[in-house]
Backbone of each chain as ProteinMPNN parsed JSONL, in Angstrom:
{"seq_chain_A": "XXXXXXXXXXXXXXXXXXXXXXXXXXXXXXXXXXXXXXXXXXXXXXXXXXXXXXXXXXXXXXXXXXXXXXXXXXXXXXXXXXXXXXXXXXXXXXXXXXXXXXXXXXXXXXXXXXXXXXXXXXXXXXXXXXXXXXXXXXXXX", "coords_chain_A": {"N_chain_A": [[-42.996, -48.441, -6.372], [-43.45, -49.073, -10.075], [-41.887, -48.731, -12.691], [-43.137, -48.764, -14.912], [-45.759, -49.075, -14.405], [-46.547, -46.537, -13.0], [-47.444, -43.339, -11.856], [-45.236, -41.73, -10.634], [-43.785, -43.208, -11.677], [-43.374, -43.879, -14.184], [-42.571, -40.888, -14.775], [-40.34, -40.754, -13.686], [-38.942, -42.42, -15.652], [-38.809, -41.06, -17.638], [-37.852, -38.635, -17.097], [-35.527, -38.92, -16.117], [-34.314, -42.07, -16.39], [-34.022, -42.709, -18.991], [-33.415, -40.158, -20.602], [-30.486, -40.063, -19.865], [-29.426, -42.513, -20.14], [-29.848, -41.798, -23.311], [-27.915, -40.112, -24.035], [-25.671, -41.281, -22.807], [-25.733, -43.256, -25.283], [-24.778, -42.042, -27.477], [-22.594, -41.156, -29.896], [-21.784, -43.496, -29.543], [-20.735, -46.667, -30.752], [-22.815, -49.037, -32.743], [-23.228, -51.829, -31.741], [-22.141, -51.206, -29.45], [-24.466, -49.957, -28.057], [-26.943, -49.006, -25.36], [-29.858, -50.909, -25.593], [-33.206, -51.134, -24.519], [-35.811, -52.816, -23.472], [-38.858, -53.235, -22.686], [-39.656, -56.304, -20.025], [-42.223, -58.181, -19.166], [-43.077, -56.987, -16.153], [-41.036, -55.581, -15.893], [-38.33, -53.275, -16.717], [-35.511, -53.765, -19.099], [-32.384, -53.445, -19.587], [-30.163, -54.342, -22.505], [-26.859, -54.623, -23.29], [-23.37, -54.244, -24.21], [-19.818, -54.572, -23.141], [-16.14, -53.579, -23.207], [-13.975, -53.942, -21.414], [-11.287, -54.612, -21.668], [-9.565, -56.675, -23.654], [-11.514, -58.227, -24.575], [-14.984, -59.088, -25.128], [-18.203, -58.649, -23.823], [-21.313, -59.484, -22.732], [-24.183, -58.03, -21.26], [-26.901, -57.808, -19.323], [-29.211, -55.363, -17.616], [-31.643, -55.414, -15.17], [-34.153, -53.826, -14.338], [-36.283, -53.404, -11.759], [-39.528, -54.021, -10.414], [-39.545, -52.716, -8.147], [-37.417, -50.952, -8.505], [-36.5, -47.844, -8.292], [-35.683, -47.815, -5.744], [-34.719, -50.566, -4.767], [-31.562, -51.712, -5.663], [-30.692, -51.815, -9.067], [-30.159, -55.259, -11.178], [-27.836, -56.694, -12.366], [-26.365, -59.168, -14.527], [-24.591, -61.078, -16.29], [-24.127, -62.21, -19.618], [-22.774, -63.43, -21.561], [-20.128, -66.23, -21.105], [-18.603, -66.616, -17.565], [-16.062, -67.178, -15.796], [-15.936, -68.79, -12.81], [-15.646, -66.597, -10.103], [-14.749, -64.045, -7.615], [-17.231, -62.105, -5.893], [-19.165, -62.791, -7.609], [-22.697, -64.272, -8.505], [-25.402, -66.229, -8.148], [-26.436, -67.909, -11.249], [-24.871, -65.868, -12.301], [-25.166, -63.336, -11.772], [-23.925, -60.367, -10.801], [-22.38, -58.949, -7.611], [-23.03, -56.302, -6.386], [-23.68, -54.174, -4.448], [-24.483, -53.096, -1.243], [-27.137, -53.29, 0.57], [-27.269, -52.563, 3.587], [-24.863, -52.269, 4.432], [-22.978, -50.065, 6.243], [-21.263, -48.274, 5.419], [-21.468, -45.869, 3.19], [-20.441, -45.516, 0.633], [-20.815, -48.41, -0.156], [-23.743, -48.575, -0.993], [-26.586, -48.658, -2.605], [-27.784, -45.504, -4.024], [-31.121, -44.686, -4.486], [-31.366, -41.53, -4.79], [-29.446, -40.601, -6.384], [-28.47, -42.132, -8.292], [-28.643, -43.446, -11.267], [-29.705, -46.044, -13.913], [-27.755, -45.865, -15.167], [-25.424, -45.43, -13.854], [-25.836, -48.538, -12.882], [-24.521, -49.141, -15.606], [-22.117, -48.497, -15.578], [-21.071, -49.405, -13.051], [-20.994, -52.072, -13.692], [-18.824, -52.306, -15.562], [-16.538, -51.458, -14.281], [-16.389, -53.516, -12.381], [-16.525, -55.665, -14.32], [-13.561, -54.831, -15.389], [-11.926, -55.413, -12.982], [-12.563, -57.818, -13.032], [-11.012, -59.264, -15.514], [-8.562, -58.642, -14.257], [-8.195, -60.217, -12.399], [-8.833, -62.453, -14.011], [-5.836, -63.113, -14.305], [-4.473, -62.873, -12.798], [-5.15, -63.659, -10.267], [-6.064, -62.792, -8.372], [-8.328, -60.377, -6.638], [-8.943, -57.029, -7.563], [-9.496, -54.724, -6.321], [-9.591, -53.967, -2.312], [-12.304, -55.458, -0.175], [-15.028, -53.55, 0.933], [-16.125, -52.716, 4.21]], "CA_chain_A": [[-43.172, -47.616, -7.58], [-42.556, -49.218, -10.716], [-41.127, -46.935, -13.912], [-43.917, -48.538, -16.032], [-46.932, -49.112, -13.96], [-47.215, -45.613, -11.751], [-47.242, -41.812, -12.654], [-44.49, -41.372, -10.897], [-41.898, -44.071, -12.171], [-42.981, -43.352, -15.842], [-42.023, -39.317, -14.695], [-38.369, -41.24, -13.418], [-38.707, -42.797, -16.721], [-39.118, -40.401, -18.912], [-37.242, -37.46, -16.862], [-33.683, -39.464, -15.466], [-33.201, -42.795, -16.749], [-34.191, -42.39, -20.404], [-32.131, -38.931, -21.326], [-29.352, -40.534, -19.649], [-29.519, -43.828, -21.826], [-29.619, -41.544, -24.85], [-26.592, -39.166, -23.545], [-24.522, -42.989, -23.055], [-25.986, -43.866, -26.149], [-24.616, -40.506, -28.525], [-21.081, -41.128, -30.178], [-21.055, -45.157, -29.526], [-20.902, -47.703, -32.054], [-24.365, -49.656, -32.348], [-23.145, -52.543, -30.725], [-22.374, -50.983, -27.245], [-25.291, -49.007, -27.482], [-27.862, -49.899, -25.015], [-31.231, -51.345, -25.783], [-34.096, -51.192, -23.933], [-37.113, -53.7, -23.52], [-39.848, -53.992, -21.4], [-40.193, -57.726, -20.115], [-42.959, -58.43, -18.35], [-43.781, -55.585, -15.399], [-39.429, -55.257, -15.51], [-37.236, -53.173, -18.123], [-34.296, -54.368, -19.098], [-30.776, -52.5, -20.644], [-28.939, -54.747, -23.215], [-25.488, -53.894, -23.645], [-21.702, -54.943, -24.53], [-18.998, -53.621, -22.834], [-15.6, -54.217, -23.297], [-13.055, -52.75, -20.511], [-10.165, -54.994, -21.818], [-9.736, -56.956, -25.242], [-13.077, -58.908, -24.677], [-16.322, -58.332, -25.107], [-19.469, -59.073, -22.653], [-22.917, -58.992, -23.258], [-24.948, -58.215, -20.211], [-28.448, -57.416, -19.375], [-29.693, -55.158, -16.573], [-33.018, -55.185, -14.8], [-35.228, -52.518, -13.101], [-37.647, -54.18, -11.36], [-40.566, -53.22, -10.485], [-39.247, -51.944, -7.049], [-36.162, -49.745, -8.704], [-35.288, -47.521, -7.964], [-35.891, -48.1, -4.409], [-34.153, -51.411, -5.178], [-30.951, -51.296, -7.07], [-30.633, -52.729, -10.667], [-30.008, -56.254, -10.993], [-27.031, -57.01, -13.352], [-25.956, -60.384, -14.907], [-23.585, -61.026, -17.543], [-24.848, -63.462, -20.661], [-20.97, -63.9, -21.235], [-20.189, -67.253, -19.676], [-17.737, -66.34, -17.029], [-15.069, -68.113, -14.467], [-15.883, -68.449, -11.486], [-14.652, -65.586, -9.698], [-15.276, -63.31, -6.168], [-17.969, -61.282, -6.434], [-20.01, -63.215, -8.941], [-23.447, -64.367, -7.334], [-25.846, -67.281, -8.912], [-26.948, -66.835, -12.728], [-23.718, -65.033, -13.198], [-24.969, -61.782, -11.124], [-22.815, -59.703, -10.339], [-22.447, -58.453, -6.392], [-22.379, -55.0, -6.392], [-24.268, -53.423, -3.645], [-24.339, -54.159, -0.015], [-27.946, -52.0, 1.408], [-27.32, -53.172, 5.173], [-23.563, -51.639, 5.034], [-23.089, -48.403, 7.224], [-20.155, -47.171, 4.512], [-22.605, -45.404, 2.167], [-20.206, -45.894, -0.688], [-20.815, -49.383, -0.519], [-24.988, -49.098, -0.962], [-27.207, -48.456, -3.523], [-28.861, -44.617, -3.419], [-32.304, -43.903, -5.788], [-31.794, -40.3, -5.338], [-28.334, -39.732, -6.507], [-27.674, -42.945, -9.16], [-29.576, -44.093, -12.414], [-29.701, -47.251, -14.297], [-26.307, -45.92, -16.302], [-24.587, -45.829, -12.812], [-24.848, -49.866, -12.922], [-23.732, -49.761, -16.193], [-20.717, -48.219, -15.09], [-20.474, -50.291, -12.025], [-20.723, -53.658, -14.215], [-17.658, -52.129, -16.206], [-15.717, -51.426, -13.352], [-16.139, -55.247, -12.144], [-15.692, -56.402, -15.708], [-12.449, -54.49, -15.302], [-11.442, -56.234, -11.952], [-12.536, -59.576, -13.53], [-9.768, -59.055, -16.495], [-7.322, -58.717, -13.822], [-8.607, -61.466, -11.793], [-8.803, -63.996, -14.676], [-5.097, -63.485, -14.724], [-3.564, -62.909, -11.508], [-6.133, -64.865, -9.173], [-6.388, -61.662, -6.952], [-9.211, -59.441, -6.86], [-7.679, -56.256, -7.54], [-9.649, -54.06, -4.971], [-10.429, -55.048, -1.314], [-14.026, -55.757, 0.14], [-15.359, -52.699, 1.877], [-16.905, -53.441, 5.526]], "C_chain_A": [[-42.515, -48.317, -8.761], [-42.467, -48.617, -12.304], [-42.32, -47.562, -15.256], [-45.357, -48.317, -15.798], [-47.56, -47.78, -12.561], [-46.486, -44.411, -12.152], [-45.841, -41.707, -12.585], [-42.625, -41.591, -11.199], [-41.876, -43.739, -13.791], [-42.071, -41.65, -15.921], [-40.344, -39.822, -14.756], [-38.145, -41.401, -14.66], [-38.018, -41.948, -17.447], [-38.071, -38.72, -18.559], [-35.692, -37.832, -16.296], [-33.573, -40.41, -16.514], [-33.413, -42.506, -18.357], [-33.406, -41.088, -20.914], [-30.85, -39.367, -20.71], [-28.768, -41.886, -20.341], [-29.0, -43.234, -23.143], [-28.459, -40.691, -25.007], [-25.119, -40.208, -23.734], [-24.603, -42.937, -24.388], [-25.192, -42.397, -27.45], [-22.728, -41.02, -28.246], [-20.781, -42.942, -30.077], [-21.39, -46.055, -30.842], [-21.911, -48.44, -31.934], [-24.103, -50.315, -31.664], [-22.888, -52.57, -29.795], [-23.166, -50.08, -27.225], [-26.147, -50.107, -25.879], [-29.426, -50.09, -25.604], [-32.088, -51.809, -24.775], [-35.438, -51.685, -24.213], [-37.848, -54.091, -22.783], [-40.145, -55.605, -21.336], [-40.947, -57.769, -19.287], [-43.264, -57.21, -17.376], [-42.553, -54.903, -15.171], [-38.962, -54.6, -17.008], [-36.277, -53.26, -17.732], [-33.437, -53.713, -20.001], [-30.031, -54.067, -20.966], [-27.969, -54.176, -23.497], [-24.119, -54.632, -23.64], [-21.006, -54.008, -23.484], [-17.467, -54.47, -23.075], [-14.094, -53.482, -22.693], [-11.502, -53.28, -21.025], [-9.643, -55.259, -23.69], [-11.279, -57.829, -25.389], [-14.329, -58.52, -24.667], [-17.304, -58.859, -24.173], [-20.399, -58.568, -22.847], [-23.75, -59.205, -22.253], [-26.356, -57.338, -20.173], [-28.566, -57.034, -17.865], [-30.897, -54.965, -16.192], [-33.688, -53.834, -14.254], [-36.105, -53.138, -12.743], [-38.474, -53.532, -10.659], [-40.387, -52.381, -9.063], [-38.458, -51.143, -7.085], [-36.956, -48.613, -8.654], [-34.913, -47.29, -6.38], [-35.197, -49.13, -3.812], [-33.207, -51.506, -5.983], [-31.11, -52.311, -8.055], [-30.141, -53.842, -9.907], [-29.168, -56.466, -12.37], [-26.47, -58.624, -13.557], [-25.17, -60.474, -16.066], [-23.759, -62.248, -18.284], [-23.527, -64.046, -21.021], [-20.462, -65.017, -20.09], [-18.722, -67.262, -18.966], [-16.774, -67.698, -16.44], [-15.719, -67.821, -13.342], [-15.343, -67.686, -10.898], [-15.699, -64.714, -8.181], [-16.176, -62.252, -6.6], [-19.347, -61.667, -7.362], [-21.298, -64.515, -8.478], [-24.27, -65.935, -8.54], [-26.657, -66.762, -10.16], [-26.095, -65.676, -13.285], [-24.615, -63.205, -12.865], [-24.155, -61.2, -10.351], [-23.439, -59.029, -8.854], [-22.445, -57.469, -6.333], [-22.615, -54.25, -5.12], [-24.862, -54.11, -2.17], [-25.451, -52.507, 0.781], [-27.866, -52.167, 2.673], [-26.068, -52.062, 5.802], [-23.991, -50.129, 5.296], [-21.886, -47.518, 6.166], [-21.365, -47.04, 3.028], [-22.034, -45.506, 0.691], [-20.411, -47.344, -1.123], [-22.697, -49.84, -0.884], [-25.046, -47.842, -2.05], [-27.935, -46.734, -3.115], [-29.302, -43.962, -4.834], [-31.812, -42.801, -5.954], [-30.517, -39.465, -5.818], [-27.916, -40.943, -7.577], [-28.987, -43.158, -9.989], [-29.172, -45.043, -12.766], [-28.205, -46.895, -14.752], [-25.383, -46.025, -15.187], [-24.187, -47.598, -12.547], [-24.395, -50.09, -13.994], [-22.198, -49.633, -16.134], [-20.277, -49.334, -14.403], [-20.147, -51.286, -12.675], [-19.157, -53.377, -14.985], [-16.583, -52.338, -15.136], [-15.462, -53.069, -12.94], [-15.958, -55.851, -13.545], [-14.153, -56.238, -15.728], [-11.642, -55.321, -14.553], [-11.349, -57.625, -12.371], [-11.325, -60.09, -14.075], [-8.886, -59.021, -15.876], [-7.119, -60.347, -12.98], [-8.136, -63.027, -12.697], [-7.139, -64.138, -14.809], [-4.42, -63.902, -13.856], [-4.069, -63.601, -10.274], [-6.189, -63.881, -7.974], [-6.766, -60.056, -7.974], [-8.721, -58.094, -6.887], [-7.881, -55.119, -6.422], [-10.225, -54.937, -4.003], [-11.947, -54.525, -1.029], [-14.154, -54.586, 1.446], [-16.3, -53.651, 3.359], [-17.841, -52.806, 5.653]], "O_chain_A": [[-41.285, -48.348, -8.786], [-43.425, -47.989, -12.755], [-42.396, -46.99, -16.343], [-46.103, -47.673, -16.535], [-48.416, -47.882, -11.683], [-45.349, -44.34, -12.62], [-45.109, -41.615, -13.57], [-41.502, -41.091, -11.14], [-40.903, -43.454, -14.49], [-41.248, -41.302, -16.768], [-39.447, -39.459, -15.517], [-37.238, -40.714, -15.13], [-36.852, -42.054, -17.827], [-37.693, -37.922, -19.417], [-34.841, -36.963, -16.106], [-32.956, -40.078, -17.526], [-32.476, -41.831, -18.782], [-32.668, -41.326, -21.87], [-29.921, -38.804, -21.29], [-27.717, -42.021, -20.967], [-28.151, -43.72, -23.89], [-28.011, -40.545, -26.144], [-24.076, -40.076, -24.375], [-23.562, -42.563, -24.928], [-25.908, -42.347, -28.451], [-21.993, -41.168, -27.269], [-19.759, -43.502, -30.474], [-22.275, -45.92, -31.688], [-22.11, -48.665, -30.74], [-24.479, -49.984, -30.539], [-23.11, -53.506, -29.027], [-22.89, -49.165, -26.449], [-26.004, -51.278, -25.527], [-29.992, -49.095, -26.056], [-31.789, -52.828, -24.152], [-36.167, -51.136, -25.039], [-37.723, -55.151, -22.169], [-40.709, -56.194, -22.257], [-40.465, -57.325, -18.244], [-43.808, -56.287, -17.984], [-42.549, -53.875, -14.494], [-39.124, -55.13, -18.107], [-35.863, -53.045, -16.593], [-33.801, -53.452, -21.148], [-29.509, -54.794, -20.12], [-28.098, -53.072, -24.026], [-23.971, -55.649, -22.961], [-21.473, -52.951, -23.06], [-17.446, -55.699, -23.137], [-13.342, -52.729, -23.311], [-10.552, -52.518, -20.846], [-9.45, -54.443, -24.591], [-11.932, -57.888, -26.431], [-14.647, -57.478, -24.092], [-16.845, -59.888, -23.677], [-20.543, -57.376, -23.12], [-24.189, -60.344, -22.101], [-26.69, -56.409, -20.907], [-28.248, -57.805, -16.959], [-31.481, -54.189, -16.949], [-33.05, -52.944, -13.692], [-36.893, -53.511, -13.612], [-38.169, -52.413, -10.249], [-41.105, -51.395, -8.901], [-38.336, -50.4, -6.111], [-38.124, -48.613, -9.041], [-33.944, -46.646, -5.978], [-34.916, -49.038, -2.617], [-33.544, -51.438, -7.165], [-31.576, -53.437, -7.885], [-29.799, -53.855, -8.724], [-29.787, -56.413, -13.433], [-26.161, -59.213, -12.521], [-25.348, -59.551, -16.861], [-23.574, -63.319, -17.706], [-23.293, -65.213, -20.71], [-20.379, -64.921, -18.866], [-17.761, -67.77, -19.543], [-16.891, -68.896, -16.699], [-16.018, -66.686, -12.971], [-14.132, -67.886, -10.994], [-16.894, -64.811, -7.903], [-15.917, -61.558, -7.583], [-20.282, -60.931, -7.677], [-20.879, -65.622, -8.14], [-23.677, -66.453, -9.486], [-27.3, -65.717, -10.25], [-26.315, -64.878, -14.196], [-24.59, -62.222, -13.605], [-23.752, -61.617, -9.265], [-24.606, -58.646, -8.774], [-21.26, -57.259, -6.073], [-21.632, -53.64, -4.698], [-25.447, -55.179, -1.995], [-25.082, -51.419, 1.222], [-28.914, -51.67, 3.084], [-26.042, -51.384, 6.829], [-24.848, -49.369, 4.846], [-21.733, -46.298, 6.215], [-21.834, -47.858, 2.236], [-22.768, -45.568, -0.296], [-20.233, -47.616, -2.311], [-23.046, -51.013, -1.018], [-24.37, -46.852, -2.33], [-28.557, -46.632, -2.058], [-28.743, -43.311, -5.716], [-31.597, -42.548, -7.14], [-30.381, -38.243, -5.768], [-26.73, -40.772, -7.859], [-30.127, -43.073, -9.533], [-28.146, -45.382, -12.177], [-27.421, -47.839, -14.651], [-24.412, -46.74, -15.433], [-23.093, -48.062, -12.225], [-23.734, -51.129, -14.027], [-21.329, -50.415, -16.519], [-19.415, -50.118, -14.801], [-18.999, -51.678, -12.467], [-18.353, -54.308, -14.941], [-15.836, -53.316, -15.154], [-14.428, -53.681, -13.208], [-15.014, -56.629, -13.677], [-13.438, -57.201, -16.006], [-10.741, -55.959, -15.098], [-10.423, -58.413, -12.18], [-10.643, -60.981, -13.568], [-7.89, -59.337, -16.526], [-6.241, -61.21, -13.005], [-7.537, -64.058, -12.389], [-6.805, -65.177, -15.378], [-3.81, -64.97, -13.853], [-3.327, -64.039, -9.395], [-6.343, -64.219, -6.801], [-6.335, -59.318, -8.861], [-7.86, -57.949, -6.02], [-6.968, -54.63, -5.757], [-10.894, -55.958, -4.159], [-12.551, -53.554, -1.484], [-13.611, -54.653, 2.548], [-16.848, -54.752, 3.412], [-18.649, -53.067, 6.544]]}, "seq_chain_B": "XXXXXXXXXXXXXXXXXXXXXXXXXXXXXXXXXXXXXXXXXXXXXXXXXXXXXXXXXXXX", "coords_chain_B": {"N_chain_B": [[-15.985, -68.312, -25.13], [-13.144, -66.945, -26.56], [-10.669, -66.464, -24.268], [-9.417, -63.198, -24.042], [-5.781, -62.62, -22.5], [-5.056, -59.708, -20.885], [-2.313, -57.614, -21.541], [1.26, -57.419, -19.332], [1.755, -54.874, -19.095], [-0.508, -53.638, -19.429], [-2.466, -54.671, -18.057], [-1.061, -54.067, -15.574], [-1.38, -50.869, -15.377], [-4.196, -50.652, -15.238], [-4.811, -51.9, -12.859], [-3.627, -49.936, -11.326], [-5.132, -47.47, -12.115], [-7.945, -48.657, -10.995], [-7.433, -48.808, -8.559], [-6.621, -46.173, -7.994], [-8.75, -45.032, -8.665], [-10.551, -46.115, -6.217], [-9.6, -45.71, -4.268], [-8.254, -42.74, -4.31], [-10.729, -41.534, -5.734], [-10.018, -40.915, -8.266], [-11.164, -40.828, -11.826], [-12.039, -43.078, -13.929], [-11.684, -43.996, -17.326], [-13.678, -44.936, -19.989], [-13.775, -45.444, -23.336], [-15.468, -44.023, -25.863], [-16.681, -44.868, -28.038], [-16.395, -47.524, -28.077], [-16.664, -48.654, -25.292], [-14.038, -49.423, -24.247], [-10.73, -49.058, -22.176], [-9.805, -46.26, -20.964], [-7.818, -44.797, -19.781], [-7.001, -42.873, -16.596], [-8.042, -40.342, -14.708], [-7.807, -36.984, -13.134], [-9.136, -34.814, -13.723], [-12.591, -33.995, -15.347], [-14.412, -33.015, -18.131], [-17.254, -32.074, -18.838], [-18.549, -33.127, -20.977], [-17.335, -35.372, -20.911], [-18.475, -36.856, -19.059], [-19.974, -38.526, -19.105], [-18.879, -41.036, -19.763], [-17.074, -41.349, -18.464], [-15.829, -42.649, -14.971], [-16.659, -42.747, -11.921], [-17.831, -41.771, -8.803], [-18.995, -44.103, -8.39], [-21.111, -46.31, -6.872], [-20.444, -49.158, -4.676], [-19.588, -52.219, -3.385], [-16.68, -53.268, -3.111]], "CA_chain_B": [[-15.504, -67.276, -25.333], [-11.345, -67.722, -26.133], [-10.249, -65.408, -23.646], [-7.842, -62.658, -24.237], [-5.739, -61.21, -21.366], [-4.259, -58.467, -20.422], [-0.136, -57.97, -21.342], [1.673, -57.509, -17.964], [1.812, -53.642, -18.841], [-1.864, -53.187, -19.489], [-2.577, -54.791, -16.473], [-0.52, -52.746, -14.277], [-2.106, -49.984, -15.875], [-5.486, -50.795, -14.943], [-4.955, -52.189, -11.931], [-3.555, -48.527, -10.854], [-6.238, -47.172, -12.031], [-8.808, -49.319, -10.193], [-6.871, -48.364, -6.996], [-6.463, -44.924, -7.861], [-10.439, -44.532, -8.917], [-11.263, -46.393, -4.98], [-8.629, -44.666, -3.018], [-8.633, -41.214, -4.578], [-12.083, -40.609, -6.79], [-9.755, -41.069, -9.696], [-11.974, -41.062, -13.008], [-11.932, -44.172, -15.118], [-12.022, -43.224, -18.646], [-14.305, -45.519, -20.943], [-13.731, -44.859, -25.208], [-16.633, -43.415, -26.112], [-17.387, -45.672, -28.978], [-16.677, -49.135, -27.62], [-16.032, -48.607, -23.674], [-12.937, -49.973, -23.848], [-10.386, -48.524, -21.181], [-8.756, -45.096, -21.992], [-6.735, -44.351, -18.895], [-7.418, -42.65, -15.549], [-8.391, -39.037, -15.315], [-8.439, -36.339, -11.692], [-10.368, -33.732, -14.014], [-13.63, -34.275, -16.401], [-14.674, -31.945, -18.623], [-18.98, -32.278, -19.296], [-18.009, -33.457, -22.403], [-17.052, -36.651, -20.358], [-18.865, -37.43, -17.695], [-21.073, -40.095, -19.129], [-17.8, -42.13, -20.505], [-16.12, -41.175, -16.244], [-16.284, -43.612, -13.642], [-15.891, -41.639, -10.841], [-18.557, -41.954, -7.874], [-20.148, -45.161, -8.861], [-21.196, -47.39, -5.487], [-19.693, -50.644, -5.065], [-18.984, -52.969, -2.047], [-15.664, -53.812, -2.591]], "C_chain_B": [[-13.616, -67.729, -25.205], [-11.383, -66.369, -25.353], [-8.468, -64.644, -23.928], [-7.153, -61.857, -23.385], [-5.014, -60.135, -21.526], [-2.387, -58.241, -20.648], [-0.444, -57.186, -19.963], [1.18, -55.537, -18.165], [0.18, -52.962, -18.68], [-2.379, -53.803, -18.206], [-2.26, -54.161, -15.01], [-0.951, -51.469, -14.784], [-3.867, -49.527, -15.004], [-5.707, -50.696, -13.158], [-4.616, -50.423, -11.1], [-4.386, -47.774, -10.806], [-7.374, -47.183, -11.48], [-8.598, -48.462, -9.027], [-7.241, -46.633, -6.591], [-8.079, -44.643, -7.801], [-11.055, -45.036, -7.215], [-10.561, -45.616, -4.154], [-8.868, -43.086, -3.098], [-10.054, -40.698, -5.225], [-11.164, -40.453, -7.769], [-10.709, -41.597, -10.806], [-11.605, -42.021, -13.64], [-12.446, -43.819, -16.082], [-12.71, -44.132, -19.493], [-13.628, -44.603, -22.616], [-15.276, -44.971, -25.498], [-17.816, -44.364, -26.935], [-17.753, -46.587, -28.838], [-16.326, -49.491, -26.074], [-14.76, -49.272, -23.863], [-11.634, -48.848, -22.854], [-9.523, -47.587, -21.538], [-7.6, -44.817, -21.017], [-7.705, -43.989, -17.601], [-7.226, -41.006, -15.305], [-8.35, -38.034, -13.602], [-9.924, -35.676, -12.391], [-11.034, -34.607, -15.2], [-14.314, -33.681, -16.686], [-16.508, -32.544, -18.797], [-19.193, -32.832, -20.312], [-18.446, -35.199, -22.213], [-17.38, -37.338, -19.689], [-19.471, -38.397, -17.768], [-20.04, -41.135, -19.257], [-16.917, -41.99, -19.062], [-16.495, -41.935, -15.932], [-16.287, -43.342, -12.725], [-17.0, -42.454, -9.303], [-19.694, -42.852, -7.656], [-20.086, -45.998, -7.336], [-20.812, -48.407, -5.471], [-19.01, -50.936, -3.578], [-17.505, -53.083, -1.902], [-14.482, -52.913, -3.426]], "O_chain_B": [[-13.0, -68.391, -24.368], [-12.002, -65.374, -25.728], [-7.296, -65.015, -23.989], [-7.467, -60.675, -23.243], [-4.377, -59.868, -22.545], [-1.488, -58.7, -19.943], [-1.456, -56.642, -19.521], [0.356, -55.028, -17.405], [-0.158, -52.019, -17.965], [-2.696, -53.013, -17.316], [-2.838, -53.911, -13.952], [-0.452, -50.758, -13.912], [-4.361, -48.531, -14.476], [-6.354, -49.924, -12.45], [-5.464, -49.903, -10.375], [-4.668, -47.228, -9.74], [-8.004, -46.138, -11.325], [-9.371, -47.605, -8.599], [-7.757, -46.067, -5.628], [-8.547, -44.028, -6.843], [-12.031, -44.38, -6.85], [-11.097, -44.865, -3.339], [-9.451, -42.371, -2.283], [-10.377, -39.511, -5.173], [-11.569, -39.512, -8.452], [-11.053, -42.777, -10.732], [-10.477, -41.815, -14.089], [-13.572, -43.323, -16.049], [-11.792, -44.241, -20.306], [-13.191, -43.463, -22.77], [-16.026, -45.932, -25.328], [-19.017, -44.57, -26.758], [-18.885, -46.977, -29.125], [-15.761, -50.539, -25.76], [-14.791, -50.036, -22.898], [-11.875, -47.653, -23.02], [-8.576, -47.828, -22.287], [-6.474, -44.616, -21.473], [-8.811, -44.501, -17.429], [-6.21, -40.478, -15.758], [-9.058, -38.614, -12.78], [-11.101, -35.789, -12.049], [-10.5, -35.514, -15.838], [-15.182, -33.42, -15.854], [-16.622, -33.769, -18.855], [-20.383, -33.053, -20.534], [-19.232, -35.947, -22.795], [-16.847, -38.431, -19.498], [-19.648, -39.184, -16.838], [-20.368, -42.233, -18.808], [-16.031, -42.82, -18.856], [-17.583, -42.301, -16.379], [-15.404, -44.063, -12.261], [-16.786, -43.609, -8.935], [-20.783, -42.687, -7.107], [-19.006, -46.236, -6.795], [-20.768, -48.85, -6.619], [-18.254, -50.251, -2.889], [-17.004, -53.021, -0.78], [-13.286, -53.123, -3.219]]}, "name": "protein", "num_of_chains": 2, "seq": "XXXXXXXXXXXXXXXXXXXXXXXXXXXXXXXXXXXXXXXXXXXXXXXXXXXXXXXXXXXXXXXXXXXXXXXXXXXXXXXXXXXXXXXXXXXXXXXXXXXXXXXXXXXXXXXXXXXXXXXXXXXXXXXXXXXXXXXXXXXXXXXXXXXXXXXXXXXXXXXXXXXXXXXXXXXXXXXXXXXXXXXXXXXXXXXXXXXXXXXXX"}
């Protein structure tokens, strides 16, 4: 199902992730709003965030298999090397195989603004990371 | 990007936070305007919930 090309991903569209976008989006300063752009058969959330003193400018996907598939986050911000941080500077977030359900992705209870959270949260960890060289939470099993 | 870190106190700050938000369901507080990090929260008024971190999924 994907949220541009089938009744009922435009319905997801148009009835979850979109009023939740504009709910984020109410009270922020333009530049951490998000922006939204269809590329190709994928939309994509531009956005800043900035959990420490820095700023980061990352872009998340929906692809044409979300929400069945979670988002796909990357950070345009050229990072450190660091745990967690996958090729193209995507971030690891979601492990669908693991049996601890907090550690997987679920359509019918998260929206696109859930990874923007998540990317904060690991932006957060990063900021501690870049200082102290330890990840600040451990790796669920 | 020059990077700017964290003083020692804002760091231990956070890092509590982190802990507290995986261990307990402690709320991470975003600033509304520019996410930047407000503190760490048990309760969240409706007000707040989009700027909470609370029950977000995550491997590690």
């Amino acid at each position: 199902m994907g949220l541009l090309d089938s009744e009922q991903g435009k319905r997801r569209l148009l009835t979850v992730e979109i009023p939740v976008i504009e709910r984020y989006n109410e009270g922020r300063d333009p530049e951490f709003r998000i922006r939204v752009a269809p590329v190709g058969g994928t939309l994509v959330l531009r956005y800043r965030l900035k959990p420490g003193h820095n700023i980061y400018d990352l872009e998340t996907r929906l692809l044409s298999s979300y929400p069945t598939v979670p988002p796909e986050t990357r950070v345009l911000t050229l990072l450190k090397h660091c745990p967690h941080l996958l090729e193209g500077q995507t971030l690891c977030m979601w492990r669908q195989g693991s049996t601890r359900a907090a550690s997987r992705w679920d359509p019918a209870r998260f929206s696109s603004v859930f990874a923007v959270q998540a990317a904060w949260r690991w932006l957060a960890c990063y900021e501690v990371w870049h200082e102290s060289g330890e990840w600040p939470l451990p790796e669920a099993k | 990007m020059d990077f700017r870190p964290l003083t020692e106190v804002e760091r231990r700050n956070l890092v509590t936070a982190l802990r507290g938000n995986a261990d307990t369901g402690l709320a991470l507080l975003m600033d509304r305007r520019n996410t930047s990090f407000l503190g760490a929260t048990e309760e969240v008024t409706d007000e707040e919930v989009i700027n909470a971190i609370r029950s977000v999924p995550c491997h590690y």
